[in-house]
N, C-alpha and C positions, 0 to 999 in steps of 0.2 A: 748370362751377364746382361744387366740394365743398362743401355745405352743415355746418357743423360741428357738432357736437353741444352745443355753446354755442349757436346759432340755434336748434337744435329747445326748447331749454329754454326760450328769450325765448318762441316763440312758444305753447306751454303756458301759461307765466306770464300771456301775456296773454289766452290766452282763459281763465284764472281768475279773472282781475283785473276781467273784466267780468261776474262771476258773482255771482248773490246766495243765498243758502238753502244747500240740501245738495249744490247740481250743483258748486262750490267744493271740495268736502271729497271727493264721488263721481269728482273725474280721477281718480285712481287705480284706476278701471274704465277708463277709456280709456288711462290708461299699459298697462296689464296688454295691452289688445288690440295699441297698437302694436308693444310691447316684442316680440309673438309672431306680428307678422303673419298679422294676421285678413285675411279678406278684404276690396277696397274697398266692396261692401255694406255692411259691418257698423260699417265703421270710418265711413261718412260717418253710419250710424246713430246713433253714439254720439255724435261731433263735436255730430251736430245737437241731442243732447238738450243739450249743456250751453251751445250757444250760444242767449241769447236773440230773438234776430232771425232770420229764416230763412239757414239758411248755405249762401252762393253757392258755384257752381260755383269759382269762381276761391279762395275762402278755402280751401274742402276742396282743390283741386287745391294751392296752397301748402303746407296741413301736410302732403299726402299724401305732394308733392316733398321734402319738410324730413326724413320720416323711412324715405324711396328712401335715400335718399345716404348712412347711415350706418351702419353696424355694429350688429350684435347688440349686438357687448360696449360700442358708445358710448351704445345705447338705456340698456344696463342702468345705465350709470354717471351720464349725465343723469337718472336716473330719481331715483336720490337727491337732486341739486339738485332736480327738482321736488318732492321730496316733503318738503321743507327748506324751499322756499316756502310749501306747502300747511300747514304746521306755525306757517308764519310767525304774528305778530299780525293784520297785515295781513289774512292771509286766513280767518283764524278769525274775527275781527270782520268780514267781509263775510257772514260764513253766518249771523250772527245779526242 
């Protein structure tokens, strides 16, 4: 099954959604790694700064699946929905 690049944006969304302080406004470090395929070190490294609970094998294996499955140029284009979120009110009031 093709994961679409509408999935990979929900799930960004929601690991912002459960962010408080500056790890909310900092995705945009971890978009940049996605978008350019870092390696899975680095990428479960950053995952984990912004989740606040320790992040399971199974969540990192989810977004790692979510952003297998799609294009460079569908990264770059969800990139601006997330960062449309990250702009949101929503998410500007959770960093403070």
């Amino acid at each position: 099954m093709r994961v679409t690049s509408a999935t990979c944006a929900l799930l960004l969304a929601l690991i912002c959604s459960v962010q408080l302080g500056d790890a909310c406004l900092d995705i945009d470090k971890l978009l940049a790694n996605v978008v350019f395929d870092v390696s899975q070190d680095l990428l479960k490294e950053e995952l984990a700064r912004y989740n606040p609970s320790p992040l399971t094998e199974e969540s990192f294996l989810n977004v790692q699946q979510c952003f297998a499955n799609v294009s460079v140029t569908e990264r770059f284009a969800h990139s601006v929905v997330i960062k449309k979120i990250l702009q949101s009110n929503d998410c500007i009031e959770a960093a403070f």
